[in-house]
TORKOL-4160 file (C-alpha; in steps of 0.2 Angstrom, whole numbers, padded with zeros to 4 digits, m for minus):
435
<pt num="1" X="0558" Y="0515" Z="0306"/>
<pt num="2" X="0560" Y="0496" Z="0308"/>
<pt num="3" X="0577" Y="0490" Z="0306"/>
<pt num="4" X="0572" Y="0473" Z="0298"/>
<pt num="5" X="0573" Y="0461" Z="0281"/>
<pt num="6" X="0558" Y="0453" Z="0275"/>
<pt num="7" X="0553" Y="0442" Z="0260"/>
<pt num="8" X="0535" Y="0443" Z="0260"/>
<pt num="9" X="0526" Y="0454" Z="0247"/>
<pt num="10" X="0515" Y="0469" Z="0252"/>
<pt num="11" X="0507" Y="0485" Z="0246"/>
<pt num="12" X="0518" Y="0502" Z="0244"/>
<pt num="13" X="0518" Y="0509" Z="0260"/>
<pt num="14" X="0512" Y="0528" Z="0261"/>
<pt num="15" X="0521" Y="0541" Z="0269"/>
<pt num="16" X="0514" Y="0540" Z="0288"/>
<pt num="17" X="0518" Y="0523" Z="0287"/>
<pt num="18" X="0534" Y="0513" Z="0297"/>
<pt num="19" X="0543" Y="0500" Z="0282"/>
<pt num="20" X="0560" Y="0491" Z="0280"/>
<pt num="21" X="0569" Y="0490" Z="0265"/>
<pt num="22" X="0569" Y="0473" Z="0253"/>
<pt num="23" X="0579" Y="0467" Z="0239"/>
<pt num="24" X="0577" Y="0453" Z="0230"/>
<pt num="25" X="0594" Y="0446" Z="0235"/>
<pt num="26" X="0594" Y="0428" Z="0226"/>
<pt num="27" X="0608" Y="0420" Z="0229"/>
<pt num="28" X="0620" Y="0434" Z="0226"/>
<pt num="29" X="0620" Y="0442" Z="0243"/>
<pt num="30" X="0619" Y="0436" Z="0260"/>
<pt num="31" X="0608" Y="0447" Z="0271"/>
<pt num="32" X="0617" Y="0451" Z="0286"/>
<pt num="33" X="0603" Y="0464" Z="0296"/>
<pt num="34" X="0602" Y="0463" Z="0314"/>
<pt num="35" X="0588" Y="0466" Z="0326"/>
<pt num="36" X="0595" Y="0469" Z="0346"/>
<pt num="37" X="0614" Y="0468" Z="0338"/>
<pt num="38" X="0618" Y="0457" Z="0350"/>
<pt num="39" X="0633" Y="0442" Z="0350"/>
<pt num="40" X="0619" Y="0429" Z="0351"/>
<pt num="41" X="0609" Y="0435" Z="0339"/>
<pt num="42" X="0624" Y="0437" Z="0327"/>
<pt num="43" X="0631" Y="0417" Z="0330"/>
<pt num="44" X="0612" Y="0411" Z="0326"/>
<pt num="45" X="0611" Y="0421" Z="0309"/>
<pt num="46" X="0629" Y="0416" Z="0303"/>
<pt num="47" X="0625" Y="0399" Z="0308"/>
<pt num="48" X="0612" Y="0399" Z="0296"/>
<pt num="49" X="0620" Y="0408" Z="0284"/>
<pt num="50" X="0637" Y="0397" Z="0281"/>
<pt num="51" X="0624" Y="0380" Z="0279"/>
<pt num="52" X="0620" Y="0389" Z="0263"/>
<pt num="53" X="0639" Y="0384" Z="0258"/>
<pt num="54" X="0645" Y="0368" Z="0253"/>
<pt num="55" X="0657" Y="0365" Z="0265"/>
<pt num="56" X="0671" Y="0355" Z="0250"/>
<pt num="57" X="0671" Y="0373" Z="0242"/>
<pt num="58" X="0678" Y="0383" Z="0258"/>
<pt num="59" X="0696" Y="0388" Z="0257"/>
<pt num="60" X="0694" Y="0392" Z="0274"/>
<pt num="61" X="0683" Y="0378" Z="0282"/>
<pt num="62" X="0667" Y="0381" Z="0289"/>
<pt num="63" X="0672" Y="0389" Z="0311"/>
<pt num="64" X="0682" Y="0402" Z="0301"/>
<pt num="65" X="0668" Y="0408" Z="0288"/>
<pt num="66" X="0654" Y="0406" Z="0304"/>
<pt num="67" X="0666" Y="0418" Z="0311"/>
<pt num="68" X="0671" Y="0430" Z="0299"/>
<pt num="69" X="0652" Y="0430" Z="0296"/>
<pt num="70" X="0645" Y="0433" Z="0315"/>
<pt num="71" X="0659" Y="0447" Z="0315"/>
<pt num="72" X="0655" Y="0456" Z="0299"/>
<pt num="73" X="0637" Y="0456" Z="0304"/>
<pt num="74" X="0641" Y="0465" Z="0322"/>
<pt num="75" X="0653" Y="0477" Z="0314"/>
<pt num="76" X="0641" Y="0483" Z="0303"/>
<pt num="77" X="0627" Y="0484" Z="0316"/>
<pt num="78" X="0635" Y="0497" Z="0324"/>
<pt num="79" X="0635" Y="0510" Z="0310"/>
<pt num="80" X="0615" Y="0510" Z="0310"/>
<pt num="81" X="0608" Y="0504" Z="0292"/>
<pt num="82" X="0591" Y="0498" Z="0289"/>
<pt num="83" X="0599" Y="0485" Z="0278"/>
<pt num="84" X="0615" Y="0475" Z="0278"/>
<pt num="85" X="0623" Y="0462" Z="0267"/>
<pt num="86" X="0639" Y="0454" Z="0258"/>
<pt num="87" X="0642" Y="0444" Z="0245"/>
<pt num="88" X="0655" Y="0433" Z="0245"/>
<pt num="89" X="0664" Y="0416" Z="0233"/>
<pt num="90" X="0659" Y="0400" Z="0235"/>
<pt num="91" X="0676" Y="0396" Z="0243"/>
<pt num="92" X="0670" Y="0408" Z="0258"/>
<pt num="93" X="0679" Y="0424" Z="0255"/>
<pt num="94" X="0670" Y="0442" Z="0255"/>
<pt num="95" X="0668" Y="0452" Z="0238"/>
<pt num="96" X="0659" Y="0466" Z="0243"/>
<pt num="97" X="0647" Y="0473" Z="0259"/>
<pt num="98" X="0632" Y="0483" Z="0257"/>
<pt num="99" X="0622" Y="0493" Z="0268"/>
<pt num="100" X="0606" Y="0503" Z="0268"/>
<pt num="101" X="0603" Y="0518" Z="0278"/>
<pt num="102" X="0589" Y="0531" Z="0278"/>
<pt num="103" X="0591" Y="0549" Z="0281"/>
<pt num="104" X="0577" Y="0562" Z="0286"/>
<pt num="105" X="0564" Y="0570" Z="0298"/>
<pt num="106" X="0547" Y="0569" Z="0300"/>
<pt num="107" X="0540" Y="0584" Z="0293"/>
<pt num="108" X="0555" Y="0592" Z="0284"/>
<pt num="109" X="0553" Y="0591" Z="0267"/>
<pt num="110" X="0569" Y="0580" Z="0260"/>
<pt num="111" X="0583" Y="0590" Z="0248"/>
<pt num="112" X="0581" Y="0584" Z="0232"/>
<pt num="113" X="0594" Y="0574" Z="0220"/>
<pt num="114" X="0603" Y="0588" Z="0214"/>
<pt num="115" X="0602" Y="0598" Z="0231"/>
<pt num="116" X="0608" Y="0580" Z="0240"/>
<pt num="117" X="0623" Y="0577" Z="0228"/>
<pt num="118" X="0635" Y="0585" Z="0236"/>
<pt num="119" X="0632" Y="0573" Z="0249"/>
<pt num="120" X="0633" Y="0558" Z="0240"/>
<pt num="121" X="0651" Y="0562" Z="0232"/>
<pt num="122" X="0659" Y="0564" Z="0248"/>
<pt num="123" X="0663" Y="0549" Z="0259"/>
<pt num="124" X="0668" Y="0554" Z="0279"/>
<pt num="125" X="0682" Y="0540" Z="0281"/>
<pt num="126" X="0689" Y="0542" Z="0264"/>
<pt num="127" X="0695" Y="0552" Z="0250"/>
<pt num="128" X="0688" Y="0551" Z="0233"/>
<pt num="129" X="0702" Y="0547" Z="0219"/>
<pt num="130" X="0700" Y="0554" Z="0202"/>
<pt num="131" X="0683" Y="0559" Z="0193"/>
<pt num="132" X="0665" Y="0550" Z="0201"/>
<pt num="133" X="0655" Y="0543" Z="0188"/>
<pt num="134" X="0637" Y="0552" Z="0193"/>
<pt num="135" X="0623" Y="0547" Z="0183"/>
<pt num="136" X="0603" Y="0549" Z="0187"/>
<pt num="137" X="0594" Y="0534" Z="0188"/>
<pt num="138" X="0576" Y="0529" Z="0187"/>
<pt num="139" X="0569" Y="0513" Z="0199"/>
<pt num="140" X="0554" Y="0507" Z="0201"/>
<pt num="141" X="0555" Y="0512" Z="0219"/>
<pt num="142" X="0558" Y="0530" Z="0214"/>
<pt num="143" X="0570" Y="0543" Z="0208"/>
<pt num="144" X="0587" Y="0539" Z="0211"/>
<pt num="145" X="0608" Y="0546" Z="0208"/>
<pt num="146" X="0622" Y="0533" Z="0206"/>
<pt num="147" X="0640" Y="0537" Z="0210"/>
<pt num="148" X="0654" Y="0525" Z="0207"/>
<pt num="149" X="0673" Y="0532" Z="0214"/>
<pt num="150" X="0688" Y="0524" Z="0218"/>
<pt num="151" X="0693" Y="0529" Z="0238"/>
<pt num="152" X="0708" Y="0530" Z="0248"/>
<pt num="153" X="0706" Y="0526" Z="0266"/>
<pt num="154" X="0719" Y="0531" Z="0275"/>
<pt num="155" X="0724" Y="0522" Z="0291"/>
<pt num="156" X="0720" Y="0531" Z="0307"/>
<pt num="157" X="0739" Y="0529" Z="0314"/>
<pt num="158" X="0744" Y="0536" Z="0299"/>
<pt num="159" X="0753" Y="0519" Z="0293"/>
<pt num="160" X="0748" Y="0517" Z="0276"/>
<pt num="161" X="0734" Y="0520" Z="0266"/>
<pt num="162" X="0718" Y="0506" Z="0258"/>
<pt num="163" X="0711" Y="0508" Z="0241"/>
<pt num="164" X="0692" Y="0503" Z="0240"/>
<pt num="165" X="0680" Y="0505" Z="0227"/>
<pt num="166" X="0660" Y="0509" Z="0230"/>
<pt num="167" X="0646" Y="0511" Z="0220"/>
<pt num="168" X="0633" Y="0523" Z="0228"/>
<pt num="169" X="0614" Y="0525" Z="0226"/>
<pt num="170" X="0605" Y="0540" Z="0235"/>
<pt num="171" X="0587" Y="0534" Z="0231"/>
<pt num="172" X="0571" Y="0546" Z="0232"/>
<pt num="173" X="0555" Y="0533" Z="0236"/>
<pt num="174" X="0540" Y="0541" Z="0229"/>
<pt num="175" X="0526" Y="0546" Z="0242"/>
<pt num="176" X="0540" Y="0546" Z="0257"/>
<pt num="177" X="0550" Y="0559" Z="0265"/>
<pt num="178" X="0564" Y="0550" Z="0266"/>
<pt num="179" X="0580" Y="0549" Z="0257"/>
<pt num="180" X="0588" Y="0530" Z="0256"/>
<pt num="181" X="0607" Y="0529" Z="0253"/>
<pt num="182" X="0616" Y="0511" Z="0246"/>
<pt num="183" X="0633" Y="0510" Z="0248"/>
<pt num="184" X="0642" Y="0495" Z="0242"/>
<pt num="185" X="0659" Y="0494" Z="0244"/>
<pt num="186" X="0673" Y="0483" Z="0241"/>
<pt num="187" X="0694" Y="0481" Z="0238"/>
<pt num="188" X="0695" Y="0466" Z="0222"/>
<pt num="189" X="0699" Y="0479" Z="0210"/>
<pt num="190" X="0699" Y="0465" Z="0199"/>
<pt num="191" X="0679" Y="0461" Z="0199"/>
<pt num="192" X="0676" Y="0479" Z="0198"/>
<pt num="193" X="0665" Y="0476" Z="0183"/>
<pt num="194" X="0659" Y="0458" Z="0190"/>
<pt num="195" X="0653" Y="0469" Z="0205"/>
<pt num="196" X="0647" Y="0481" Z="0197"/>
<pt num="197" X="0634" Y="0474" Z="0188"/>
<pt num="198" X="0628" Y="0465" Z="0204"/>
<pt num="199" X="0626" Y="0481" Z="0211"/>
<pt num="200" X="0615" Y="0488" Z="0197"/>
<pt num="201" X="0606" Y="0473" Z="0192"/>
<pt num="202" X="0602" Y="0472" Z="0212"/>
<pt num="203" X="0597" Y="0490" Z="0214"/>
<pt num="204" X="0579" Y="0487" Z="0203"/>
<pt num="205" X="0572" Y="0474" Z="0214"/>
<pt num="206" X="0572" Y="0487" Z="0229"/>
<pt num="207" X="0555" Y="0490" Z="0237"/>
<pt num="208" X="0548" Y="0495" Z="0254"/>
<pt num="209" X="0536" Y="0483" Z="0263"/>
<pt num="210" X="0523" Y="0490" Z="0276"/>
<pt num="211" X="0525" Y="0485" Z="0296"/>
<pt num="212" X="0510" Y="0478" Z="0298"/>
<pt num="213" X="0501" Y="0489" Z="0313"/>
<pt num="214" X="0506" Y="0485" Z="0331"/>
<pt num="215" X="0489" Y="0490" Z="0344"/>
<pt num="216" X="0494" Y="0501" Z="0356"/>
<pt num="217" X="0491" Y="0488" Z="0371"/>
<pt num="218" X="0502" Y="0480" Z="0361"/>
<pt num="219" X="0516" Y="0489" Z="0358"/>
<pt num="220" X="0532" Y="0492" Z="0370"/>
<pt num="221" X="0543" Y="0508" Z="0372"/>
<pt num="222" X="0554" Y="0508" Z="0359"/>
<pt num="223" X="0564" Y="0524" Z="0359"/>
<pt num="224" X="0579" Y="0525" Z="0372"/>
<pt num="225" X="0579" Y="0539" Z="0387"/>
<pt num="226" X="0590" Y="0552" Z="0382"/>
<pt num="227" X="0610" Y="0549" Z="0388"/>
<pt num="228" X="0605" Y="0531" Z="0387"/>
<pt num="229" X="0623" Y="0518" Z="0379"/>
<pt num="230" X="0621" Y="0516" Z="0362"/>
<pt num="231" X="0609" Y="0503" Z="0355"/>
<pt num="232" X="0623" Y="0497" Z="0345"/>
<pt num="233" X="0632" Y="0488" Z="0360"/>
<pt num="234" X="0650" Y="0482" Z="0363"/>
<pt num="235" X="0655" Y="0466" Z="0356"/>
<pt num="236" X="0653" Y="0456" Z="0372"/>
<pt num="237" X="0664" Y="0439" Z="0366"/>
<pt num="238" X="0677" Y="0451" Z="0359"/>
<pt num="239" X="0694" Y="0442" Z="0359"/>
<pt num="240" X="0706" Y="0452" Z="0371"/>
<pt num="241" X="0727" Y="0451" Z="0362"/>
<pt num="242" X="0736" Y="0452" Z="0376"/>
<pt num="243" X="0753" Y="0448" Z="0368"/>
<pt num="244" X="0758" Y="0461" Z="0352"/>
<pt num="245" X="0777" Y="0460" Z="0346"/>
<pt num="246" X="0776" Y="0475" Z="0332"/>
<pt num="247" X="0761" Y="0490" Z="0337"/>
<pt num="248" X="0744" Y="0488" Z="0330"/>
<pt num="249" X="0744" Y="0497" Z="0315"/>
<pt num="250" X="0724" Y="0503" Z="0319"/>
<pt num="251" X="0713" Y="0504" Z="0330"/>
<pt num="252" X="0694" Y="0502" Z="0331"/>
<pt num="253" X="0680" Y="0511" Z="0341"/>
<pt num="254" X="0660" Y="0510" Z="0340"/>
<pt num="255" X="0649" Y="0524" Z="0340"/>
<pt num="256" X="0631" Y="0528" Z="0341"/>
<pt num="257" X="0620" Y="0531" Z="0325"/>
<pt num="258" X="0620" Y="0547" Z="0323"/>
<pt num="259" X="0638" Y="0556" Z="0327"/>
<pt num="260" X="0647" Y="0562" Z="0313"/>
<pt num="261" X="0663" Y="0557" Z="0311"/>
<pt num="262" X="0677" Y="0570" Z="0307"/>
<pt num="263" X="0696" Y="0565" Z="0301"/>
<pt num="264" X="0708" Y="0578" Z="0308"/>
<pt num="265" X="0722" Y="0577" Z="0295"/>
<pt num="266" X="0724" Y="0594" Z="0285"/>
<pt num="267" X="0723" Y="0584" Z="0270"/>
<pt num="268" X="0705" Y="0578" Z="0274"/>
<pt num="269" X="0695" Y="0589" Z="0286"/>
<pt num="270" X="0691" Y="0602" Z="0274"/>
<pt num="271" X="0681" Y="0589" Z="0264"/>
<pt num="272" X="0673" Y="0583" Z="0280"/>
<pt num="273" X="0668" Y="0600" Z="0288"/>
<pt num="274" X="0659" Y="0605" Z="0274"/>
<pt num="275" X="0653" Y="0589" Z="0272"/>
<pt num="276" X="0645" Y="0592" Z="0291"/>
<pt num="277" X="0642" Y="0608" Z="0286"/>
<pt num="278" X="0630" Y="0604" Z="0269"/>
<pt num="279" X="0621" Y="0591" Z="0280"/>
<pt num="280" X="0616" Y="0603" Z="0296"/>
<pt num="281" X="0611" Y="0614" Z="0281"/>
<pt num="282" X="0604" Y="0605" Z="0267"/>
<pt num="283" X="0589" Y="0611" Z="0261"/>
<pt num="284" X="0589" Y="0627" Z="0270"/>
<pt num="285" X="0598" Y="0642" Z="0257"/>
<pt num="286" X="0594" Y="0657" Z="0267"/>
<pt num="287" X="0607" Y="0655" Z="0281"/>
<pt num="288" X="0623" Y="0656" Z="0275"/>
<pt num="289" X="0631" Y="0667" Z="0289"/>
<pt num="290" X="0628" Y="0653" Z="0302"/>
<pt num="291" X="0634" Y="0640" Z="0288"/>
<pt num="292" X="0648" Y="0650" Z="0287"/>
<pt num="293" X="0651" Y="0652" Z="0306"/>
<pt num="294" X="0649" Y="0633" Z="0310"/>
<pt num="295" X="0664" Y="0630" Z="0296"/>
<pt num="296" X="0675" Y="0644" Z="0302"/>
<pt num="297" X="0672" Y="0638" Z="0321"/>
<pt num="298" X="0675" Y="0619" Z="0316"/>
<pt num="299" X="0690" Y="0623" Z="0309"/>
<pt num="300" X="0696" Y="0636" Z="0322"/>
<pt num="301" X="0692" Y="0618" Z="0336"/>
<pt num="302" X="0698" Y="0603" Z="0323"/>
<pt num="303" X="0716" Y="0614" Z="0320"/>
<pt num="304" X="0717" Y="0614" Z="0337"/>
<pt num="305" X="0714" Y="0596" Z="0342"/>
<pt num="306" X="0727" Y="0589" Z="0326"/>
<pt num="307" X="0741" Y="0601" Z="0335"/>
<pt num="308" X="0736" Y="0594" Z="0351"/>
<pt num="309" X="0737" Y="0577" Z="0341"/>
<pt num="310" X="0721" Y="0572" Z="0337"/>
<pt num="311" X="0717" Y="0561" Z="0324"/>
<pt num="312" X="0699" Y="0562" Z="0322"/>
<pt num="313" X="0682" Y="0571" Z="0332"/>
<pt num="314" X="0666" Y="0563" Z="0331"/>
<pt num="315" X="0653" Y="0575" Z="0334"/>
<pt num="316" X="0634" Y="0569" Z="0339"/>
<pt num="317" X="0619" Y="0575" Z="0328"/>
<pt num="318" X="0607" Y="0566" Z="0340"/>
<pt num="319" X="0591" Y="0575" Z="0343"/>
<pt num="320" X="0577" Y="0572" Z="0357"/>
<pt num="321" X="0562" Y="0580" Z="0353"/>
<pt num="322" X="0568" Y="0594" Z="0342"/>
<pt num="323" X="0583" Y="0595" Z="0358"/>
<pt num="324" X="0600" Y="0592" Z="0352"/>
<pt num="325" X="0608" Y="0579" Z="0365"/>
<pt num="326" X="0626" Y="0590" Z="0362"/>
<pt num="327" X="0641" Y="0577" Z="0365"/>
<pt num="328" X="0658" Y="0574" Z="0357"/>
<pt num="329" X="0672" Y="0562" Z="0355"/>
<pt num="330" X="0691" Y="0565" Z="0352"/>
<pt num="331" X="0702" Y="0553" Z="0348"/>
<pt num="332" X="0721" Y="0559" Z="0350"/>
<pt num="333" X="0739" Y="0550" Z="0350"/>
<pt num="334" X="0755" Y="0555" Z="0360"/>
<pt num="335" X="0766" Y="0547" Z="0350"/>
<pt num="336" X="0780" Y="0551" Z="0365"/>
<pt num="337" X="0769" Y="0545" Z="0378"/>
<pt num="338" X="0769" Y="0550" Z="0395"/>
<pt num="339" X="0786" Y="0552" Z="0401"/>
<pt num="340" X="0789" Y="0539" Z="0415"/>
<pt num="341" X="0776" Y="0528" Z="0414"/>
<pt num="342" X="0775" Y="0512" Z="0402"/>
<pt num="343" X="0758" Y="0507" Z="0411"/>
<pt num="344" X="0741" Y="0513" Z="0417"/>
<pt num="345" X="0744" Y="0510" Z="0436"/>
<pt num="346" X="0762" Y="0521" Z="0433"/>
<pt num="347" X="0748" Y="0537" Z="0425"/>
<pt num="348" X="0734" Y="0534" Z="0437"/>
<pt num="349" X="0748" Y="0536" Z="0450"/>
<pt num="350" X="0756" Y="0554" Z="0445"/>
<pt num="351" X="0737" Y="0559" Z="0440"/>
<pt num="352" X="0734" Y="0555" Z="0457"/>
<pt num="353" X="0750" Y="0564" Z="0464"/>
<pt num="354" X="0746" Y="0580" Z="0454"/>
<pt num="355" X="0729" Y="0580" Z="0463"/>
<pt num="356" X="0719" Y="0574" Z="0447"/>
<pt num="357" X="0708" Y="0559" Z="0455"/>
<pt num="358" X="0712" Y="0545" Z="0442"/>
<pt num="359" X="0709" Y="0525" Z="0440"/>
<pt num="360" X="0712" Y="0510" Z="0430"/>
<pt num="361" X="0698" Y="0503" Z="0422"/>
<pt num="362" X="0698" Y="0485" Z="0411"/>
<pt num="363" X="0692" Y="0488" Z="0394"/>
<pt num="364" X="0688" Y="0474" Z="0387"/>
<pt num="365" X="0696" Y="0473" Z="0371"/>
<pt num="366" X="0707" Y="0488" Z="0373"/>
<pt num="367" X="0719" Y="0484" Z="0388"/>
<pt num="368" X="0720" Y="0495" Z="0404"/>
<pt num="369" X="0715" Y="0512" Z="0404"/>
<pt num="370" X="0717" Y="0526" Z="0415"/>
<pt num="371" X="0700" Y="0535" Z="0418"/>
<pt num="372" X="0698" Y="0554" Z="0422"/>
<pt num="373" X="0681" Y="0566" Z="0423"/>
<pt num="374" X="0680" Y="0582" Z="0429"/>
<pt num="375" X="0666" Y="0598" Z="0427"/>
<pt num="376" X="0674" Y="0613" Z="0422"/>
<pt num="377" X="0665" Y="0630" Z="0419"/>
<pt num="378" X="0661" Y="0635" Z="0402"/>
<pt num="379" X="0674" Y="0644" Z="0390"/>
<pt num="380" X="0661" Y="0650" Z="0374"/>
<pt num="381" X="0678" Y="0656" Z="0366"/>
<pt num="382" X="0685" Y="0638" Z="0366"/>
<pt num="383" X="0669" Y="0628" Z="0366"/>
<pt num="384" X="0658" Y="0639" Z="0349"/>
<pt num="385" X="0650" Y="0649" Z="0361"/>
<pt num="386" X="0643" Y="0635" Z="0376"/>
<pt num="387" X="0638" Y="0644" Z="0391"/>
<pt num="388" X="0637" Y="0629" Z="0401"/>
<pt num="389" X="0647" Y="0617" Z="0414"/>
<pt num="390" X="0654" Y="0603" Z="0404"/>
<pt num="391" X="0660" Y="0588" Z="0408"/>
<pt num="392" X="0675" Y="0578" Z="0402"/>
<pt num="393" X="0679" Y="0560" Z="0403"/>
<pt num="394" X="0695" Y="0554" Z="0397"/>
<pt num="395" X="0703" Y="0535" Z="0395"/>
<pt num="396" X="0722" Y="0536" Z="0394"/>
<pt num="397" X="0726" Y="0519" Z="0383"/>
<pt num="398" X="0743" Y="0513" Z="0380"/>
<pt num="399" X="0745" Y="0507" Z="0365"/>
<pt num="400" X="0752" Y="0489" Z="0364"/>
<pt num="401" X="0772" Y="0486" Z="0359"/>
<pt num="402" X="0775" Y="0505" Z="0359"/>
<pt num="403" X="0780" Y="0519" Z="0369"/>
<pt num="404" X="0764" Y="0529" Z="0364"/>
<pt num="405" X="0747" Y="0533" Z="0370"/>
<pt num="406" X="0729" Y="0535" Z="0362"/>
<pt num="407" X="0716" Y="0546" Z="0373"/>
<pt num="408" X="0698" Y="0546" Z="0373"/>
<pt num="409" X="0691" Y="0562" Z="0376"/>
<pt num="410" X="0671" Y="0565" Z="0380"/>
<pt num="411" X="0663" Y="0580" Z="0383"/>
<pt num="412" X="0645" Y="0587" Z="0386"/>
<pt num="413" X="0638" Y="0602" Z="0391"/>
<pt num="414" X="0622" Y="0593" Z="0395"/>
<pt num="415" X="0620" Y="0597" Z="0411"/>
<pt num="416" X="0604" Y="0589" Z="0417"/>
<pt num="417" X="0609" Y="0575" Z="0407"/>
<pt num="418" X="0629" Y="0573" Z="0414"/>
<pt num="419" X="0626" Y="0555" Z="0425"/>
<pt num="420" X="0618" Y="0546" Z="0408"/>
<pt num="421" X="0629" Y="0555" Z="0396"/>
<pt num="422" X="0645" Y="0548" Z="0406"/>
<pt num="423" X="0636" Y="0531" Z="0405"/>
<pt num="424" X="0634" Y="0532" Z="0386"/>
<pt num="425" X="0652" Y="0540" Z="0388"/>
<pt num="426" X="0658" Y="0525" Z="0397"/>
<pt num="427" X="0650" Y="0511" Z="0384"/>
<pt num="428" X="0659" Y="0518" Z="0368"/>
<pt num="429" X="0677" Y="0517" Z="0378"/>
<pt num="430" X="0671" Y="0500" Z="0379"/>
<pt num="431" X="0672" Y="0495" Z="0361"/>
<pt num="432" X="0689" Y="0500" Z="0359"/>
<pt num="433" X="0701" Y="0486" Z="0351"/>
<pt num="434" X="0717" Y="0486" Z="0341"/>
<pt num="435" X="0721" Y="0479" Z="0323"/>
């Protein structure tokens, strides 16, 4: 599907056909879609954007909303939507994101609303505070549910916790097999009606516009080899804090579309493992026993990984021609460290010492890091039921003003795939940067 925002006019697209997603934004919103994802691509468009402001208005002056724009617009990139954008004040501060993003498979007939609902009332990075409001929806574009909950984020070092409101639209377009999910979200409890009613009196304008038809002389490769880093890059003019009197009290890292992402707190991933679980299986009612056995061996590896002291798993759905392109992602804290050493060189050393080959790597927003891989023989008890080598690559991070340490720990069974899988592997580490 294309991944773009266009203002011209066209006929309903059928179901064979490639569309984006248009709104008629007005001067409410700020469409903040990128192409390629890159920093330069990011600057141009917030450089357009913030000439749409009077510049006496802005609390902040003009560099700082350019920035804040270029930033938000590269933060959302990375989780995949079709559609991004954000409202904000006349004096430059934000009011609420927004962000499209399509879910199905050619082929597959989608679940319908009520079958997709459970989905829609459960949000993977946060926990949902009192009663939803659910109520079915008719838009021109098609059949849709609307949820509005208040949400508690919590903080991945566990410092605190955010409160954030969202209204949700899963949206049904009639004639295609695809299911479209609007999420606006935003933390001015304040404007919860003003913001709402944006929401809903933006949600009728949506429409699909065809791609206009690309010959096949044309038209150039598109999908990436299979391993390949994510499409969704590192931030490449990322700022690096070098000096941090108190700890960060968060962290961020960038995946690839397409990996589920599973809190490890006992008070939250119940709700996201069956959240997974209702995704791997929706639409399909005659397997129980295998839903049932993914939930019972999700738990069996996520209780695990919180004892070892992990905070959360991210799990890839990717696919390559029907092929799952199996991979995973733990994200784990010693909050003791490692005893001896206040610096990567001091691990990579007594890695090295013990006969585990370490090094230091430079991530780029992250700090030093001490890098390990290895390829061990598979354990189907430990690993639900793999029966093949899998390799491990692990960045050792310490984290800034503290005594503790966050790891990154990759794994694949992919064997054919190993060298590109360690690349990909290798790219997310990257993003890595503290709050």
């Amino acid at each position: 599907m294309e991944q773009q925002h266009q203002q011209s006019a066209g006929s309903f697209p059928g179901p064979e056909d490639d569309y984006v997603v248009d709104f008629d934004f007005g001067g409410d919103w700020l469409g903040l879609t990128l192409q390629e994802g890159t920093r330069a691509e990011a600057r141009e468009l917030a450089a357009h954007l913030v000439g749409q402001f009077n510049p006496l208005n802005l609390v902040g002056g003009r560099a700082a909303l350019q920035k804040d724009l270029e930033e938000r617009a590269l933060s959302v990139f990375e989780s995949g939507p079709v559609l991004a954008a954000a409202a904000y004040t006349e004096g430059g501060a934000l009011l609420a994101d927004l962000a499209v993003f399509a879910y199905g498979e050619d082929g597959v007939q989608r679940p319908s609303p009520q079958e997709y609902l459970p989905q829609l009332l459960k949000w993977p990075y946060a926990e949902v505070k009192g009663e939803p409001q659910v109520s079915d929806v008719r838009l021109p574009i098609g059949t849709a549910v609307r949820v509005q909950a208040m949400l508690i984020e919590k903080r991945r070092f566990g410092w605190g916790k955010k409160l954030s409101e969202s209204v949700q639209y899963g949206v049904w377009p009639d004639g295609l097999e695809e299911i479209l999910v609007v999420e606006a979200r935003w933390l001015n409890f304040e404007r919860t009606e003003e913001l709402t009613e944006l929401v809903d009196r933006l949600m009728p304008t949506m429409r699909l516009l065809p791609v206009p038809a690309v010959s096949a002389e044309a038209a150039e490769p598109t999908e990436p080899a299979p391993g390949a880093p994510p499409t969704h890059p590192a931030r490449p003019d990322m700022p690096l804090q070098t000096e941090w009197d108190t700890p960060p009290s968060d962290y961020t890292i960038f995946v690839p579309a397409g990996w589920f992402q599973l809190h490890l707190d006992p008070d939250e991933r119940d709700r996201g493992i069956a959240a997974l679980a209702d995704r791997q299986f929706a639409g399909i009612d005659n397997a129980p026993v295998l839903k049932e056995r993914l939930m019972r061996d999700l738990q069996k590896q996520a209780k695990a990984a919180h004892r070892q002291g992990g905070l959360e798993l991210y799990i890839s759905l990717l696919t390559v021609e029907g092929l799952p392109l199996a991979s995973s992602l733990l994200v784990s804290l010693l909050p003791d460290g490692w005893p001896g050493c206040t610096t990567a060189y001091d691990l990579a050393r007594r890695l090295s010492d013990t006969g585990r080959p370490a090094e230091v790597r430079k991530l780029e927003a992250g700090g030093d890091a001490v890098r390990t891989e290895k390829t061990e023989a598979p354990d189907p008890e430990r690993q639900m039921g793999n029966t093949l080598a899998t390799t491990t690559v692990a960045y050792h991070v310490p984290v800034p003003a503290s005594k503790q340490w966050l790891t990154l720990t990759f794994s694949t069974p992919m064997e054919g795939l190993a060298p590109k899988m360690v690349e990909l592997f290798d790219t997310v580490a990257g993003t890595l940067h503290w709050e």
